[in-house]
DOKEPA-77723 format. One record per residue: residue in three letters; x, y, z of N, C-alpha, C, O in turn. Coordinates in steps of 0.001 Angstrom, whole numbers, padded with zeros to 6 digits, always signed. Each point is the difference from the previous one (the first is absolute). Example, Ala and Ser with C-alpha at 12.3 -4.5 7.8 and 13.67 -1.06 7.14 Angstrom:
residues 2
ALA+013190-005690+007800-000890+001190+000000+000900+001200+000000+001036-000019+000665
SER-001386+001069-001385+000820+001190+000060-000770+001090+000730+000509+001108+000169
end
This chain:
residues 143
UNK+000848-001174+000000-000848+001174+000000+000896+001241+000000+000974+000050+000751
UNK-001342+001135-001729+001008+000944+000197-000059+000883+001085-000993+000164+000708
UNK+001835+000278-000614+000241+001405+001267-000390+001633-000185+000827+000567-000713
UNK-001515-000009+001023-000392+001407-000069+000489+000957+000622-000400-000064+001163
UNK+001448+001433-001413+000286+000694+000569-001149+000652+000430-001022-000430-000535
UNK+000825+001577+001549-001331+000458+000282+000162+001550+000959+000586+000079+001079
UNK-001067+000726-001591+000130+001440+001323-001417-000185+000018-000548-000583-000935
UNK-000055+000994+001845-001531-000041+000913+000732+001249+001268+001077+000206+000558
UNK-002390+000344-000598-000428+000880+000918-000862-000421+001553-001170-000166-000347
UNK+001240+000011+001362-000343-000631+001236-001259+001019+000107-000271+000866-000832
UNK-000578-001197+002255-001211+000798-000300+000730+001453+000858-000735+000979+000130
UNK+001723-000932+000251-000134+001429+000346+001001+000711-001136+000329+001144+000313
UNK+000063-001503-001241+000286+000847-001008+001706-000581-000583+000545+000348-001048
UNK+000071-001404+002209+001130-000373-000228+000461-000673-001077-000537-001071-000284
UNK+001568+001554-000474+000515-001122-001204+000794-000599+000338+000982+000344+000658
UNK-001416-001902-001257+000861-001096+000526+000080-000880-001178-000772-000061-000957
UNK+001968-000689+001226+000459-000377-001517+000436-001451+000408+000743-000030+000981
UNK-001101-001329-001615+000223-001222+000126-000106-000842-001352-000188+000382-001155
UNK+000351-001508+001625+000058-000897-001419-001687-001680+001117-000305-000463+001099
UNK-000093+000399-002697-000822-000857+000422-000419-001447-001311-000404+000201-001145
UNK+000562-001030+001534-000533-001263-000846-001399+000068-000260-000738-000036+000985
UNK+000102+000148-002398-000895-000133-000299-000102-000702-001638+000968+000180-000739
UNK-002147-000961+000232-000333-000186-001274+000311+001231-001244+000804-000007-000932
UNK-001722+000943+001332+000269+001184-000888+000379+001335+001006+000174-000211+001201
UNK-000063+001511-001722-000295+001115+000917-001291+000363+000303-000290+000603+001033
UNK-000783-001055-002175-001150+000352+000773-000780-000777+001492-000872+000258+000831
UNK+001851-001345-001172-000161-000927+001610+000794+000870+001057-000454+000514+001023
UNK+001485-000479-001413+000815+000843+000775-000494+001215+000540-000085+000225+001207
UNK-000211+000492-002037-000684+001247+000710-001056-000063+000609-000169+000719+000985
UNK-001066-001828-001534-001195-000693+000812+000790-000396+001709-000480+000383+001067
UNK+001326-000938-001161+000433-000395+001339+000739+000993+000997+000168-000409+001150
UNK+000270+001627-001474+000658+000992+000593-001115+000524+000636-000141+000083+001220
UNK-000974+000414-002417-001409+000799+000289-000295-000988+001530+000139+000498+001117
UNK-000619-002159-001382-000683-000438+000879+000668+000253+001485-000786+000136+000938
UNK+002079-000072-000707+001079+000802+000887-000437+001191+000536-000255-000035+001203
UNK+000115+000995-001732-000470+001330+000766+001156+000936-000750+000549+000988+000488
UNK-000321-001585-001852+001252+001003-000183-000551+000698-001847-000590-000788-000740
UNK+000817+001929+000351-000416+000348-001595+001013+000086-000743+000997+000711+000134
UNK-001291-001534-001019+001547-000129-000768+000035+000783-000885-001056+000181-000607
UNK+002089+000469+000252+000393+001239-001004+001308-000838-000617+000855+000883+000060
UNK-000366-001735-000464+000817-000323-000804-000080-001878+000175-000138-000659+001031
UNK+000254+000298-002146+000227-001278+000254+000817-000905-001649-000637-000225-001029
UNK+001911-000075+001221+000630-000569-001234+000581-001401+000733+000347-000295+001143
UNK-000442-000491-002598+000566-001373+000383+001640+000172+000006+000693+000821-000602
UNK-000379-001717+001352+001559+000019+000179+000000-001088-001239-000688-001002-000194
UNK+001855+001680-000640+000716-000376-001054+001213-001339+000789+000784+000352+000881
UNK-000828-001587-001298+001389-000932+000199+001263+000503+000041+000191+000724-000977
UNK+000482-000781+001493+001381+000469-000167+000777-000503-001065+000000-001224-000131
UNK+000656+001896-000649+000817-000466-001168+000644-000452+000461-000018-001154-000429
UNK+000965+001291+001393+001218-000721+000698-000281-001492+000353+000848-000893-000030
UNK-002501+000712+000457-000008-001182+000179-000333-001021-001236+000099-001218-000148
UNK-000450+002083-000498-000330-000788-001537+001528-000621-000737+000364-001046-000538
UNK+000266+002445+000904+001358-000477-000712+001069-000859+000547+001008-000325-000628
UNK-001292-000021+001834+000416-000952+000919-000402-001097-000217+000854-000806+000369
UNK-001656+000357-000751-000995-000949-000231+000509-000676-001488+000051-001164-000399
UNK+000222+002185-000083+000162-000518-001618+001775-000167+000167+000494-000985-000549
UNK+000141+001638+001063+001234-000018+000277+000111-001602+000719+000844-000701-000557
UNK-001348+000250+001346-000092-001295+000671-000268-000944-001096+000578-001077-000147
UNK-001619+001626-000712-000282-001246-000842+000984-000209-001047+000419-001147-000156
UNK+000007+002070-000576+001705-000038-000787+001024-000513+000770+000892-000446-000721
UNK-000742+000370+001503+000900-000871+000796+000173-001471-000285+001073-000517-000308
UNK-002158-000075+000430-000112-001319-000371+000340-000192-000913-000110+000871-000863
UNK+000872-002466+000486+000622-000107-001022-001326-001399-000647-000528-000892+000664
UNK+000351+001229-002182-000840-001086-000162+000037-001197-000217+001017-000580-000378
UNK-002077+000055+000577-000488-001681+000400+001360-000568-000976+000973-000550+000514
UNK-001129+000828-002197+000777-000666-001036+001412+000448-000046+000831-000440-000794
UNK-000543+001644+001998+001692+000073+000009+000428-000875+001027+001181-000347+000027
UNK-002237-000179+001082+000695-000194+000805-000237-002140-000402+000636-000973+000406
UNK-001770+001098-001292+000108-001918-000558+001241-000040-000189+000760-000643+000724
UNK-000296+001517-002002+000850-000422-000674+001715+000243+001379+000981-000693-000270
UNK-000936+001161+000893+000869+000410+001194+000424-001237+000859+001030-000349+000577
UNK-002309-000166-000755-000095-001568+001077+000417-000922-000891+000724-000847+000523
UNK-000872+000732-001418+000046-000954-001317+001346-000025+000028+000510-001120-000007
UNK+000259+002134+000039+001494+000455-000581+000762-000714+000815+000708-000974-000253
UNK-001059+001964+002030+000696-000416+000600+000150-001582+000183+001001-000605-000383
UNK-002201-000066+001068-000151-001647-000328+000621-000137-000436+001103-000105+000538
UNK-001281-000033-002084+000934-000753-001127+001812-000032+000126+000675-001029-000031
UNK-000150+002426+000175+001268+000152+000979+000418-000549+001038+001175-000348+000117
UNK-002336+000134+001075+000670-000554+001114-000210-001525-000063+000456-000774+000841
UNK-001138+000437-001837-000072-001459-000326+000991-000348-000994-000022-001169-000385
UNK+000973+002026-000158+000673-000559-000923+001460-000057+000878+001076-000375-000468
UNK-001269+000750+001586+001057+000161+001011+000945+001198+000023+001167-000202+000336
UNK-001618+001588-000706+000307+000847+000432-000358+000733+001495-000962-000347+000684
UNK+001874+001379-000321-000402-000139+001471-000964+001156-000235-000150+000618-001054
UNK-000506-000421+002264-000868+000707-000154+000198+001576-000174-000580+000569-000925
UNK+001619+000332+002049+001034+000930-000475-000222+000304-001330-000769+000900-000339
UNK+001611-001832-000717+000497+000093-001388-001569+000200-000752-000346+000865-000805
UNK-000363-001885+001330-001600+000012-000951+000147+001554-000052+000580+000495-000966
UNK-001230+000539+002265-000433+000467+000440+000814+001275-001337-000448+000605-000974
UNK+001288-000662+001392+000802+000890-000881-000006+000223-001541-000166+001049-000623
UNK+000405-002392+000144-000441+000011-001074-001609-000375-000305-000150-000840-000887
UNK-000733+001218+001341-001038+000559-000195-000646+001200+000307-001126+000386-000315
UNK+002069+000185+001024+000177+001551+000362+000603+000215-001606-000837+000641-000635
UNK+001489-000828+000179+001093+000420-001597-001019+000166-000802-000392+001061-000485
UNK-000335-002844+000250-001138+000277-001216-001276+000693+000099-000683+000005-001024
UNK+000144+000691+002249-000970+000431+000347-000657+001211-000824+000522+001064+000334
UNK-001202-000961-001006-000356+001446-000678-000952+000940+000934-000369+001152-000230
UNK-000028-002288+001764-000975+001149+000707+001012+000824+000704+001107-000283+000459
UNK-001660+001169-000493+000579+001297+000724-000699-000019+001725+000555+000812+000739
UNK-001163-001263-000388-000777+000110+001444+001237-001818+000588+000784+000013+000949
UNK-000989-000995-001680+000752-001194+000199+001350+000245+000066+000671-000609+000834
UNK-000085+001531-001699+001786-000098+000132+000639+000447+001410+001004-000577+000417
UNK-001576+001556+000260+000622+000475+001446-000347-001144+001025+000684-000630+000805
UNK-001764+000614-001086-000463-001328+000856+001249-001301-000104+000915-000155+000809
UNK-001095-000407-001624+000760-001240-000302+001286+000142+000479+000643-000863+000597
UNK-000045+002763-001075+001732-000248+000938-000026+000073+001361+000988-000488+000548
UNK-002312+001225+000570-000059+000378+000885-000184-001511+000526+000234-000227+001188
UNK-000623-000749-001993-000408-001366+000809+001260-000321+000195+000548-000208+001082
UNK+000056+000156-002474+001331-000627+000079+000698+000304+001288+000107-000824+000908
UNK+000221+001676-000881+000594+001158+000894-000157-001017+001474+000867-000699+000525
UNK-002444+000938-000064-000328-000710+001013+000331-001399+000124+000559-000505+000974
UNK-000899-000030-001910+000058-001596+000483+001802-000269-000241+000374-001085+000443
UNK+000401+001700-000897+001493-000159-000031+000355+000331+001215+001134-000280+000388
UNK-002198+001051+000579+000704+000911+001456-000744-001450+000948+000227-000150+001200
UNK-001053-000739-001953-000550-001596+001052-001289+000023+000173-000481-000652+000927
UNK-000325+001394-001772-001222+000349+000045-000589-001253-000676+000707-000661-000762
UNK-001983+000319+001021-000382-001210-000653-001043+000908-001632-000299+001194+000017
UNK+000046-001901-000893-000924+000544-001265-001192+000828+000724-000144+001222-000041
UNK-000627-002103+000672-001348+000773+000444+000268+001335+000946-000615+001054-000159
UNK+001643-001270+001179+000315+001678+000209+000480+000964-000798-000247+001200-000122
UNK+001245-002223-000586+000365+001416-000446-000972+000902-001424+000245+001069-000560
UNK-001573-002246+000324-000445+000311-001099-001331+000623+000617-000837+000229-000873
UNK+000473+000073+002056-001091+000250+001288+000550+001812+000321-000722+000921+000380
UNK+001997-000885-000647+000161+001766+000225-000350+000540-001201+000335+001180-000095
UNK-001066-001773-001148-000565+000942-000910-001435-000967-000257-000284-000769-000919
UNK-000447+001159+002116-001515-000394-000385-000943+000919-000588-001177-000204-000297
UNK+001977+001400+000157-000651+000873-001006+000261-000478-001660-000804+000074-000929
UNK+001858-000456+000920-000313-001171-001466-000561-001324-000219-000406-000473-001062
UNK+000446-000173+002462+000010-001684-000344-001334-000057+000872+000129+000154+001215
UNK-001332-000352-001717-001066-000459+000877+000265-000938+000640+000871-000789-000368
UNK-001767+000591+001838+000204-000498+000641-000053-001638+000463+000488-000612+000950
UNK-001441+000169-002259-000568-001281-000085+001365-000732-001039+000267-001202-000031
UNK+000435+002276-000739+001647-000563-000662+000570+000091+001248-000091-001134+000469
UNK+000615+001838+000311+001101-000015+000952-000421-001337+000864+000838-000898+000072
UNK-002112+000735+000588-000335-001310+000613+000277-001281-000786+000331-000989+000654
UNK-000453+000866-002342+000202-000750-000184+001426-000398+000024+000052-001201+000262
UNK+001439+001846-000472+001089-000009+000024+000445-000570+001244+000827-000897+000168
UNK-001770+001817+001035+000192-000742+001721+000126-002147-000178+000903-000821+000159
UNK-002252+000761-000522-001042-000881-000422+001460-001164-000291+000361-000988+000638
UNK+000341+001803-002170+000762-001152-000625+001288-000073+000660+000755-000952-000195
UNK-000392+002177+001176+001031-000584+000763+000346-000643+000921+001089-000506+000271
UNK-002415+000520+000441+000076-000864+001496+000075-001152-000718+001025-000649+000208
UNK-002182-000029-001379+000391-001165-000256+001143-000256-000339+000328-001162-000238
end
């Protein structure tokens, strides 16, 4: 429900200025009136851009579903061909064309070379890796 800025006048003549939840403003002002108060201004509060752009900024973050198949695919295939995981990591940091994936991948490196296991060190960017991928990585290492 949106939010209504609001100045109203009290019954002895006072202006007073608040914000109130209503359907429309004409509810809104219906409900000030039923108050004891006369409203002389009433506008909906506009969303904040900041939070919009936060929002969308969060969602660019994520890296998608088919960068990150093909990511799992890669690596697998590497650490099954008996490369270590380090080296995978790296050279799939090299061939990477995502730009949100390449910092990531050296920052893992980085970590798990300092004794970090995959799922932590791939858990300090859950602003890229949803959370149901990072569980699954947990998932395949305990086993």
């Amino acid at each position: 429900m949106p939010n209504f800025r609001y100045r109203v006048r009290d019954r002895s003549g006072r202006a007073i200025a608040g914000m109130i939840e209503a359907p429309t403003s004409f509810v809104a002002g219906t409900r000030l009136y039923q108050l004891g108060f006369l409203p002389i201004n009433i506008e909906e509060e506009k969303a904040s851009v900041a939070l919009d752009l936060s929002h969308l900024w969060h969602r660019l973050q994520k890296v998608k579903t088919e960068d990150l198949i093909f990511f799992s695919q890669q690596l697998s295939t590497l650490y099954k061909a008996g490369l270590p995981l380090l080296a995978s990591l790296e050279s799939l940091k090299e061939q990477t064309g995502n730009k949100k994936l390449k910092p990531v991948l050296e920052a893992t490196g980085r970590e798990i070379q300092g004794g970090r296991r995959l799922f932590e060190a791939l858990s300090d960017h859950s602003e890229v890796f949803p959370s149901v991928y990072l569980n699954m990585i947990r998932a395949g290492e305990t086993s």
